[in-house]
PDB file of N, CA, C and O in Angstrom:
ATOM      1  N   UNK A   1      17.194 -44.997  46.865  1.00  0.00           N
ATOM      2  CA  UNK A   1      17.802 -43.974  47.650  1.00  0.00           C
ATOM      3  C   UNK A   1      18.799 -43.227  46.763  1.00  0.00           C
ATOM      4  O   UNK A   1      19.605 -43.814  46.042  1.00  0.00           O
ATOM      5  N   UNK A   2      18.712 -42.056  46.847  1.00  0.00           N
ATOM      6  CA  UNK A   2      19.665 -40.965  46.289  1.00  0.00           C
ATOM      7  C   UNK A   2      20.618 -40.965  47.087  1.00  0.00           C
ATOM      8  O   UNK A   2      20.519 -41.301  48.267  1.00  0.00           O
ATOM      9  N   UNK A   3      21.964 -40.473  46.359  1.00  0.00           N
ATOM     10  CA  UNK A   3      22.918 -39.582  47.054  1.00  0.00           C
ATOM     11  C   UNK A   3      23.446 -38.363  46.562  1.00  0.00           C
ATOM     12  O   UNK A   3      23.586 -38.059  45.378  1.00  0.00           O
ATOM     13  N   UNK A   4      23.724 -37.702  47.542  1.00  0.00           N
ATOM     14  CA  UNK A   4      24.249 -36.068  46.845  1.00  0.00           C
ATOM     15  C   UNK A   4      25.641 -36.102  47.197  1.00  0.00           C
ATOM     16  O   UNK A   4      26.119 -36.204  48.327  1.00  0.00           O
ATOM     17  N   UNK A   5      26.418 -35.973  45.756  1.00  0.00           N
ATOM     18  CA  UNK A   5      27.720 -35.780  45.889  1.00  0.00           C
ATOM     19  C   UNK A   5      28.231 -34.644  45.078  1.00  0.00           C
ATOM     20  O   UNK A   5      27.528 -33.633  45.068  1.00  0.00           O
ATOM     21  N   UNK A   6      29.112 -34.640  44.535  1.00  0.00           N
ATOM     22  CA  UNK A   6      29.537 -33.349  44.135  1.00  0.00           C
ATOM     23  C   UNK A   6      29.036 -33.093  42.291  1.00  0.00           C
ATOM     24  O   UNK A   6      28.778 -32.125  41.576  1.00  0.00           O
ATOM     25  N   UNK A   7      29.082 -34.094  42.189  1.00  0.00           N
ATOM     26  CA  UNK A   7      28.086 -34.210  40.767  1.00  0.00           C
ATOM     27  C   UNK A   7      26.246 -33.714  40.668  1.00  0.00           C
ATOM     28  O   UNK A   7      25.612 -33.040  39.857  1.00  0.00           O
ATOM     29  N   UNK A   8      25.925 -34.350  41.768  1.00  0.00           N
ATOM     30  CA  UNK A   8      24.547 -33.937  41.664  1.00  0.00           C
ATOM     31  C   UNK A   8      24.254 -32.420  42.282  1.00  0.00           C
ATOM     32  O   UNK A   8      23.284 -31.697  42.053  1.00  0.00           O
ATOM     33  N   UNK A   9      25.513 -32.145  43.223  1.00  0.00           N
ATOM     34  CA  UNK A   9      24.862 -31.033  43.967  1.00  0.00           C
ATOM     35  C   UNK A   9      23.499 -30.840  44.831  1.00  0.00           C
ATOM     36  O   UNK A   9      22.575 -31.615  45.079  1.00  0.00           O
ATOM     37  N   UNK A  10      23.731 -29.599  45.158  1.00  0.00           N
ATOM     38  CA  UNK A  10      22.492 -29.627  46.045  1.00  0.00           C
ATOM     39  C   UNK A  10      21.311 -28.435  45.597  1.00  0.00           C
ATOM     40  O   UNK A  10      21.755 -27.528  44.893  1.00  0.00           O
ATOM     41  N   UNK A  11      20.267 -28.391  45.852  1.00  0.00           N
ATOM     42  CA  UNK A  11      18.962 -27.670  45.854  1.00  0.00           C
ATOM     43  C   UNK A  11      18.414 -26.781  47.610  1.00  0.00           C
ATOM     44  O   UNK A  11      18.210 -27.348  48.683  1.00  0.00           O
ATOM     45  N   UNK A  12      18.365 -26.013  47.446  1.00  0.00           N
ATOM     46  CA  UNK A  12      17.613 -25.434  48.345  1.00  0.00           C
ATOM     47  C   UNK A  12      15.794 -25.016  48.017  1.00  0.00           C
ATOM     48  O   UNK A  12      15.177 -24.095  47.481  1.00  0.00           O
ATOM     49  N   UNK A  13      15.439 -26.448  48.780  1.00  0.00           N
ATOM     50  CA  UNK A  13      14.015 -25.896  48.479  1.00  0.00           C
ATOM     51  C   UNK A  13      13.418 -25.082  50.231  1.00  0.00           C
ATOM     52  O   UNK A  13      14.023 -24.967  51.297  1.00  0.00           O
ATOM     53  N   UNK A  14      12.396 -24.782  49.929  1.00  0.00           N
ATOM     54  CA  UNK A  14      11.770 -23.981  51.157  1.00  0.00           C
ATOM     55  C   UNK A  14      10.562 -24.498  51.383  1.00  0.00           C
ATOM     56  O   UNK A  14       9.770 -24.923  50.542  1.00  0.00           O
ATOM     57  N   UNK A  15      10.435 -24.448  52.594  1.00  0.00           N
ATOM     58  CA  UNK A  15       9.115 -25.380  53.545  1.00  0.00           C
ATOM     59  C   UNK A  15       8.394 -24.956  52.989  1.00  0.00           C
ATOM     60  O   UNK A  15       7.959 -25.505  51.976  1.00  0.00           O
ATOM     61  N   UNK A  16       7.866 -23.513  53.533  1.00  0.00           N
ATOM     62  CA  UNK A  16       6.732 -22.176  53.034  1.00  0.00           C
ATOM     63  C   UNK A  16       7.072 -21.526  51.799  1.00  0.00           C
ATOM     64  O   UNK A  16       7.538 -20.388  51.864  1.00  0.00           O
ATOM     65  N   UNK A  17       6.910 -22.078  50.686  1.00  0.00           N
ATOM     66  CA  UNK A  17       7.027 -21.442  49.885  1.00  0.00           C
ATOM     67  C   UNK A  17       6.845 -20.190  50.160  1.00  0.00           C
ATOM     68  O   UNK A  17       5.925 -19.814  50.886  1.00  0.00           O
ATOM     69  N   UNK A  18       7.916 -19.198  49.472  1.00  0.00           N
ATOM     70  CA  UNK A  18       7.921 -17.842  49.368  1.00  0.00           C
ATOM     71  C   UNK A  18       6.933 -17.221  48.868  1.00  0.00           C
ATOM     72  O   UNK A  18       7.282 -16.048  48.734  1.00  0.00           O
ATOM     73  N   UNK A  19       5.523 -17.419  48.396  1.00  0.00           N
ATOM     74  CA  UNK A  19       4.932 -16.799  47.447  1.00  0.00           C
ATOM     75  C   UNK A  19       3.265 -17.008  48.851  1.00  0.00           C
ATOM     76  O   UNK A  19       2.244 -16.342  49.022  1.00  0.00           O
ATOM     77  N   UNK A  20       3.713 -18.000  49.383  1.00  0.00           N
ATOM     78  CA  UNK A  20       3.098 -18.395  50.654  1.00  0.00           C
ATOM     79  C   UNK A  20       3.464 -17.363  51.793  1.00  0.00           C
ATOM     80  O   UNK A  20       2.715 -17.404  52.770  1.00  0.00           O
ATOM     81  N   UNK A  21       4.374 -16.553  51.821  1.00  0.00           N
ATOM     82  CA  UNK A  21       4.783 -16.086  52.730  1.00  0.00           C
ATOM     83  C   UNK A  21       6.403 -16.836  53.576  1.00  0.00           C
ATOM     84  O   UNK A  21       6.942 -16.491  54.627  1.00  0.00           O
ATOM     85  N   UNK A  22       6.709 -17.704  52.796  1.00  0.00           N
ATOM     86  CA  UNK A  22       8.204 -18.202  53.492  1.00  0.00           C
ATOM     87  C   UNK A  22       9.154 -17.292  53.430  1.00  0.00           C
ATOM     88  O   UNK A  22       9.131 -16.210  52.845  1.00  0.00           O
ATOM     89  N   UNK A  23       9.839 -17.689  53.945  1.00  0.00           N
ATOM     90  CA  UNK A  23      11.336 -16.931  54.260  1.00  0.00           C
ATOM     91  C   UNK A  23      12.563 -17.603  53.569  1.00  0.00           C
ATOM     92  O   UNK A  23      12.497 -18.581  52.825  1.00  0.00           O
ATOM     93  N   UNK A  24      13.901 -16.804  53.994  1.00  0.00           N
ATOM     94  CA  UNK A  24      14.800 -17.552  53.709  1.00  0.00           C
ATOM     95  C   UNK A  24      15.828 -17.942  54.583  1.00  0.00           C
ATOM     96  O   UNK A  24      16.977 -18.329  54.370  1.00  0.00           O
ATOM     97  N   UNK A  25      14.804 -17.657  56.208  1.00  0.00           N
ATOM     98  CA  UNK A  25      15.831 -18.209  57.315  1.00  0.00           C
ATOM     99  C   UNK A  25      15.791 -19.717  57.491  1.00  0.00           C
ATOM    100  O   UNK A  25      14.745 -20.317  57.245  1.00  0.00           O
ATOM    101  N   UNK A  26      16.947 -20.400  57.930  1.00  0.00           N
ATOM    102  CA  UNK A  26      17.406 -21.475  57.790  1.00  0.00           C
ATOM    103  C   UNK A  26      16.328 -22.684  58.547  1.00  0.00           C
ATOM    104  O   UNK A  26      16.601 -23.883  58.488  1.00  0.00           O
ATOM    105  N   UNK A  27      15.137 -22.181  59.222  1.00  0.00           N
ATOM    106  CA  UNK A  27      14.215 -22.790  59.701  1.00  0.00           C
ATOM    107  C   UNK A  27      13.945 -23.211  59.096  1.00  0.00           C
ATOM    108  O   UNK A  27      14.001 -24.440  59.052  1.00  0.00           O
ATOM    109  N   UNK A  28      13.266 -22.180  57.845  1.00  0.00           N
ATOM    110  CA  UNK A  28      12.583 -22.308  56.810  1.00  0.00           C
ATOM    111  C   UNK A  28      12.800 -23.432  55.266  1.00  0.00           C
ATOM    112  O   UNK A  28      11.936 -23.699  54.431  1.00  0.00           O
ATOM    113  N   UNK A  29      14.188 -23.887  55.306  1.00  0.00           N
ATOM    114  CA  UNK A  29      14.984 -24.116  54.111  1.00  0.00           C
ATOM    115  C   UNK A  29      15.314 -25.683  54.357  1.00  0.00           C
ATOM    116  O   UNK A  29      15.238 -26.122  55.505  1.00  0.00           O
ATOM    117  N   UNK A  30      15.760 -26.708  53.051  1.00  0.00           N
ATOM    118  CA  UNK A  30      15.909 -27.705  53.675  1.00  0.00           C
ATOM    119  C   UNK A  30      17.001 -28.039  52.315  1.00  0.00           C
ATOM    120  O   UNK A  30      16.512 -27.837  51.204  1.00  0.00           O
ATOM    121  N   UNK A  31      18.267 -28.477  52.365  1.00  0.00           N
ATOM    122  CA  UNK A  31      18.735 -28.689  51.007  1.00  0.00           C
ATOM    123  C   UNK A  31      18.297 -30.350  50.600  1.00  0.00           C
ATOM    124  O   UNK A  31      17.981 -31.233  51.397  1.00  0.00           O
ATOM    125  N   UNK A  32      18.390 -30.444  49.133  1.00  0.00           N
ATOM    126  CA  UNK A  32      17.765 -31.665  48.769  1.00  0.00           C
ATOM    127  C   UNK A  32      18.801 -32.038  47.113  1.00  0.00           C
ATOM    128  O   UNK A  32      19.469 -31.257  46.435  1.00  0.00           O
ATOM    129  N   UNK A  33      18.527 -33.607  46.917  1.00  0.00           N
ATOM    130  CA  UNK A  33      18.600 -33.572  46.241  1.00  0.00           C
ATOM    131  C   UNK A  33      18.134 -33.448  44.760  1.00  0.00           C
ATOM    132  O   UNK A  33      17.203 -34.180  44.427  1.00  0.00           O
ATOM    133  N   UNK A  34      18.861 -32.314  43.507  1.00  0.00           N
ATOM    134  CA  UNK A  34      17.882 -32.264  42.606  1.00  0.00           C
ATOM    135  C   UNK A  34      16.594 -33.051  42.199  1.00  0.00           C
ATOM    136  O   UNK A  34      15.553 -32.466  41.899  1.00  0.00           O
ATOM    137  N   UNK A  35      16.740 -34.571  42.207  1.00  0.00           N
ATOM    138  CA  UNK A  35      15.843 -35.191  41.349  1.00  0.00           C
ATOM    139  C   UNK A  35      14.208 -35.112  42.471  1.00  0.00           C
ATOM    140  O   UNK A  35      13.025 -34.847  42.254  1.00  0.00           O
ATOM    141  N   UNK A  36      15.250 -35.617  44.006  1.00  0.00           N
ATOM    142  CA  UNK A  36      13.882 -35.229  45.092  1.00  0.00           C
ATOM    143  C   UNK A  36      13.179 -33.728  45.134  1.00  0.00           C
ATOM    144  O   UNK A  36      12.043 -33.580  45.584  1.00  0.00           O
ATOM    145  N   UNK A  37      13.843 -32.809  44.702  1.00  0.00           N
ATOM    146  CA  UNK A  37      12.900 -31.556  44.726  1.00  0.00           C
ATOM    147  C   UNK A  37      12.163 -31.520  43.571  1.00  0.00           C
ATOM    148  O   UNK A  37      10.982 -31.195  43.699  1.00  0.00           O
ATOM    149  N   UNK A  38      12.632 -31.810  42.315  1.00  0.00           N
ATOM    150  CA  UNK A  38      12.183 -31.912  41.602  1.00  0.00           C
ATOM    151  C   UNK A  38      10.389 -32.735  41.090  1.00  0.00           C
ATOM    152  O   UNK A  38       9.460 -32.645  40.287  1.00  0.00           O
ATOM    153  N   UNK A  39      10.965 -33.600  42.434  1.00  0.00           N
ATOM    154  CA  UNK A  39       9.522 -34.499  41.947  1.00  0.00           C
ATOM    155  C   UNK A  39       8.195 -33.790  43.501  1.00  0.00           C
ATOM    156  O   UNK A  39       6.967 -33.759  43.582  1.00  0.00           O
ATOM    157  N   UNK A  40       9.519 -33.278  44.602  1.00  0.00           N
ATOM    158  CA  UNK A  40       7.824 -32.803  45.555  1.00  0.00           C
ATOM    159  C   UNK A  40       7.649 -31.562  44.878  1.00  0.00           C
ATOM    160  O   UNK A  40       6.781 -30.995  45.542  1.00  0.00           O
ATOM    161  N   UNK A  41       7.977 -30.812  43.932  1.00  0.00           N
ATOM    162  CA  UNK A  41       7.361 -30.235  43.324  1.00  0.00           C
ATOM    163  C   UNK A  41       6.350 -30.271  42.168  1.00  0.00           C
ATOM    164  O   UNK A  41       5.528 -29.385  41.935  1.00  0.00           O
ATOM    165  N   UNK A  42       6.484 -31.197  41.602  1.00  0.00           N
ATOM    166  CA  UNK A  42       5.943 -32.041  40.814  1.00  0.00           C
ATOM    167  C   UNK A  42       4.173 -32.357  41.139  1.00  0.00           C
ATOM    168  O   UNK A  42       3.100 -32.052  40.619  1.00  0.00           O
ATOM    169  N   UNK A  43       4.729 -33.271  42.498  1.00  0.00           N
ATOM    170  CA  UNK A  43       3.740 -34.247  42.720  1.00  0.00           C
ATOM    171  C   UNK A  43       2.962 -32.837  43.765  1.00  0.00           C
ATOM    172  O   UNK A  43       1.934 -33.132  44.374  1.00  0.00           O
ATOM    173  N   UNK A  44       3.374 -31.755  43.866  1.00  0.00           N
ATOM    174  CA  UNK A  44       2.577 -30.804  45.138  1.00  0.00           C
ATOM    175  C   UNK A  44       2.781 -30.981  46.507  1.00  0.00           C
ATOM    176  O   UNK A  44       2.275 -30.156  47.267  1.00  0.00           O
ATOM    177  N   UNK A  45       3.439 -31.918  46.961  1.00  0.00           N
ATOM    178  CA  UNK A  45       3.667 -32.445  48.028  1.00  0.00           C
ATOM    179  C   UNK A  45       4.501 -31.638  49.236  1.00  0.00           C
ATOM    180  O   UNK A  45       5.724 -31.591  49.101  1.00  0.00           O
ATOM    181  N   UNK A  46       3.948 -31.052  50.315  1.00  0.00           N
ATOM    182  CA  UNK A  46       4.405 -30.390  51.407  1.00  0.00           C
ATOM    183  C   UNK A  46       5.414 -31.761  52.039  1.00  0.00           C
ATOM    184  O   UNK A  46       5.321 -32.988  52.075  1.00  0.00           O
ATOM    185  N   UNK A  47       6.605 -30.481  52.582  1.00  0.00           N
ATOM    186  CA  UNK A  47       7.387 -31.809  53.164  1.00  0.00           C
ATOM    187  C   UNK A  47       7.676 -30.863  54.578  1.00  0.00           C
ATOM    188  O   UNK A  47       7.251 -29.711  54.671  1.00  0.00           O
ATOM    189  N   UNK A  48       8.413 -31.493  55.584  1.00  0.00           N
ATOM    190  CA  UNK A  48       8.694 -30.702  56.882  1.00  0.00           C
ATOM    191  C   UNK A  48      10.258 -31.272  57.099  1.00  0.00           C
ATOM    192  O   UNK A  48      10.630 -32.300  56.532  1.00  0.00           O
ATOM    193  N   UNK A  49      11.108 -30.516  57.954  1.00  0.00           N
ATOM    194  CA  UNK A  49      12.241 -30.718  58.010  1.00  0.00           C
ATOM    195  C   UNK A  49      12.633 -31.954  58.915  1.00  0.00           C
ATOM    196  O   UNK A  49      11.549 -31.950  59.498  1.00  0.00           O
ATOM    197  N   UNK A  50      13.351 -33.084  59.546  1.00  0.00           N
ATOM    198  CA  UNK A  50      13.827 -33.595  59.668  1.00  0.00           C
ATOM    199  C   UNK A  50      14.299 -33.410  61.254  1.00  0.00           C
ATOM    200  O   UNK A  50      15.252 -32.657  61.453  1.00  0.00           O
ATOM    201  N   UNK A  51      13.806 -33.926  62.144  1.00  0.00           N
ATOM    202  CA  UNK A  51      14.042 -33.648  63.640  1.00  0.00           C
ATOM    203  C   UNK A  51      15.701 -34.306  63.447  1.00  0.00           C
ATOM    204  O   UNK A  51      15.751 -35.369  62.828  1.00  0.00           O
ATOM    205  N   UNK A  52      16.861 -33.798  63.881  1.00  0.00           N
ATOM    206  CA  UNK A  52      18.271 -34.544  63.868  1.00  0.00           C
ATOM    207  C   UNK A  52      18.323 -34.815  65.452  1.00  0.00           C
ATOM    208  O   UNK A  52      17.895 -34.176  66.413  1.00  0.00           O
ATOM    209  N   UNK A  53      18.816 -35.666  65.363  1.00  0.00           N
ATOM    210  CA  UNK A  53      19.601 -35.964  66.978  1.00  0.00           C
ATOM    211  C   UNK A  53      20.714 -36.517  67.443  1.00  0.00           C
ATOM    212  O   UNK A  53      20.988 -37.703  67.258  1.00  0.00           O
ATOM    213  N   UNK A  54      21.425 -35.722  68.067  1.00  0.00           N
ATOM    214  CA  UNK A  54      22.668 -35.865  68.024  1.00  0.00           C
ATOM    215  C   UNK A  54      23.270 -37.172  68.462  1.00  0.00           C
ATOM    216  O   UNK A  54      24.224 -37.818  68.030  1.00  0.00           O
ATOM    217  N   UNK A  55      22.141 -37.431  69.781  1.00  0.00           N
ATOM    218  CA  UNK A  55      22.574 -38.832  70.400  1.00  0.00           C
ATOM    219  C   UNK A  55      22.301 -39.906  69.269  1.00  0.00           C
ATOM    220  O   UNK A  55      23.082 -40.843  69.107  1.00  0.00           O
ATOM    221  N   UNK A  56      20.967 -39.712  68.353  1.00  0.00           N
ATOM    222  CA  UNK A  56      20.847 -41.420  67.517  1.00  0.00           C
ATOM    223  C   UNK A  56      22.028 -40.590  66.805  1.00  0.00           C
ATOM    224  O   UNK A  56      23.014 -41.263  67.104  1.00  0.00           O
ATOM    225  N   UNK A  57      22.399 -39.709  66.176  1.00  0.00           N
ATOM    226  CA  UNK A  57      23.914 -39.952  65.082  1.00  0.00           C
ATOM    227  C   UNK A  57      25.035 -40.813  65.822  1.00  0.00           C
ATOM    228  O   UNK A  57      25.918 -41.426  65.222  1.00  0.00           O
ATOM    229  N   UNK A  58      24.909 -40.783  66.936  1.00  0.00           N
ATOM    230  CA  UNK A  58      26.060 -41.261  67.131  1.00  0.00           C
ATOM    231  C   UNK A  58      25.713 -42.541  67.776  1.00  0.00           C
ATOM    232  O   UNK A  58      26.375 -43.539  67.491  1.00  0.00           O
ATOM    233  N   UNK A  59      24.875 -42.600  68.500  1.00  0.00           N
ATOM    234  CA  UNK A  59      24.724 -44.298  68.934  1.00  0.00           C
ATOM    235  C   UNK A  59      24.365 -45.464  67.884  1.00  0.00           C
ATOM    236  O   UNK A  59      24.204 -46.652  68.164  1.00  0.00           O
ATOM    237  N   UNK A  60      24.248 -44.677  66.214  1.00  0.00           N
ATOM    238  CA  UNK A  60      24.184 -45.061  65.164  1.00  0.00           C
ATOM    239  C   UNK A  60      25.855 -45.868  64.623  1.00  0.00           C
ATOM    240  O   UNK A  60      26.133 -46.668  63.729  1.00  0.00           O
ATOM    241  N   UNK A  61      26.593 -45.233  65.582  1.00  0.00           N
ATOM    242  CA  UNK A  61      28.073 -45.731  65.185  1.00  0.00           C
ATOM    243  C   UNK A  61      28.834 -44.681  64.030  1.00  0.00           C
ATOM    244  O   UNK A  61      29.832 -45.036  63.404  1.00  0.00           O
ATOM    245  N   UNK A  62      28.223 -43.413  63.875  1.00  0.00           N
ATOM    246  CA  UNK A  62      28.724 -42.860  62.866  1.00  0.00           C
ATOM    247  C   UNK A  62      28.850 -41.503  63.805  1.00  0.00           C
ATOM    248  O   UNK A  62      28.307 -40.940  64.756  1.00  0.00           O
ATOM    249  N   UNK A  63      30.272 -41.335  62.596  1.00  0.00           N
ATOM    250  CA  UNK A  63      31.034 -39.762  63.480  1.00  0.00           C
ATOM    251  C   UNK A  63      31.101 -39.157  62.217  1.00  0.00           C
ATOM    252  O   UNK A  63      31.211 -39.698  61.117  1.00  0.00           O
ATOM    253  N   UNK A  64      31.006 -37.722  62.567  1.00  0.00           N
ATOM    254  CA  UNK A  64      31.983 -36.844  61.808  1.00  0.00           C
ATOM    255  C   UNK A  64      32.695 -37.201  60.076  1.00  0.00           C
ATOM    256  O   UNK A  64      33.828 -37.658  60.221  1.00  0.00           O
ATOM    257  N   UNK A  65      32.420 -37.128  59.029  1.00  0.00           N
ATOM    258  CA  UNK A  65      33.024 -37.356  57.685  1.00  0.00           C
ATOM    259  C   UNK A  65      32.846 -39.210  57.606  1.00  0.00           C
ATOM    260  O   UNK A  65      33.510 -39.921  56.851  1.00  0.00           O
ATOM    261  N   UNK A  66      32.020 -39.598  58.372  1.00  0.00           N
ATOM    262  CA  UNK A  66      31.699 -40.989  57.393  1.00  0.00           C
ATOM    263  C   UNK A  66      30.607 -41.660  57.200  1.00  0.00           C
ATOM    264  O   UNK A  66      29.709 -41.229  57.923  1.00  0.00           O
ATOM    265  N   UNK A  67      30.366 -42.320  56.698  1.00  0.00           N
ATOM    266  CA  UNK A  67      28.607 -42.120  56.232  1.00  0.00           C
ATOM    267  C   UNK A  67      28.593 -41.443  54.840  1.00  0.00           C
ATOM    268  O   UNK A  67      29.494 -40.782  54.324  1.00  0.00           O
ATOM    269  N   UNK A  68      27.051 -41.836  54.214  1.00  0.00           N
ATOM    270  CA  UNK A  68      26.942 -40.931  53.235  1.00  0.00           C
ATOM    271  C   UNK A  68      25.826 -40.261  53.954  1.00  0.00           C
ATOM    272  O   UNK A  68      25.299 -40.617  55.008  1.00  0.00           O
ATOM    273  N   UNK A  69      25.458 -38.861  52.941  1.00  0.00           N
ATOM    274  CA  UNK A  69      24.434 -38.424  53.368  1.00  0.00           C
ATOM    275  C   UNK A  69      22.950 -37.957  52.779  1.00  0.00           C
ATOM    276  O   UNK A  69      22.742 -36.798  52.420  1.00  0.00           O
ATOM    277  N   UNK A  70      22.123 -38.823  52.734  1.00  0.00           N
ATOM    278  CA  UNK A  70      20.944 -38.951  51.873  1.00  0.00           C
ATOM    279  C   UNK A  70      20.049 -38.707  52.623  1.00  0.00           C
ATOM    280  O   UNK A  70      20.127 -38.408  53.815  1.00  0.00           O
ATOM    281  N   UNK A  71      18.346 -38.916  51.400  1.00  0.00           N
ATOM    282  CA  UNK A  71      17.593 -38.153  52.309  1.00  0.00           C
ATOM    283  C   UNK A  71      16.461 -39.644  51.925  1.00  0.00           C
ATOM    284  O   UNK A  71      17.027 -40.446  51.182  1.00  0.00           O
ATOM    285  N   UNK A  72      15.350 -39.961  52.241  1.00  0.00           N
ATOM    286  CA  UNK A  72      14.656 -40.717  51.865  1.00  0.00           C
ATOM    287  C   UNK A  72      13.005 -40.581  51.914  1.00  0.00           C
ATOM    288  O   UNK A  72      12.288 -40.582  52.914  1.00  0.00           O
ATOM    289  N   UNK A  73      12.605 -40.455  50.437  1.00  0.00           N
ATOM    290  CA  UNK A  73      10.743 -39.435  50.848  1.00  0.00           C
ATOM    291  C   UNK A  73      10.115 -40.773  49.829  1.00  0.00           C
ATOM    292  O   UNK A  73       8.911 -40.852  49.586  1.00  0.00           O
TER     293      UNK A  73
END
């Protein structure tokens, strides 16, 4: 598992690639970390965004600034 902190920064990759016809509305966009964009680009690999929900964040026991925040592919 990665984490993105202020060292690694972040990536904005895009669902639909632009050359596909994507956009750059926020539907469309997913930030990541470098090494993970790096490799679904790599490997060709379509990815889709991440359903969030507000109730599991929190019946998870986590609020607001604690937690880290990673992604896992």
């Amino acid at each position: 598992m990665l984490f993105i902190d202020e060292e690694t920064g972040w990536n904005i990759h895009h669902i639909q690639h632009q050359a596909n016809g994507g956009t750059h509305q926020y539907n469309n966009l997913i930030l990541m970390h470098p090494n993970c964009h790096r490799s679904i680009h790599a490997a060709k690999r379509a990815i889709r965004k991440p359903e969030v929900s507000k109730k599991r964040y929190f019946d998870e026991g986590l609020s607001r600034g604690q937690g880290n925040l990673h992604a896992r592919f």
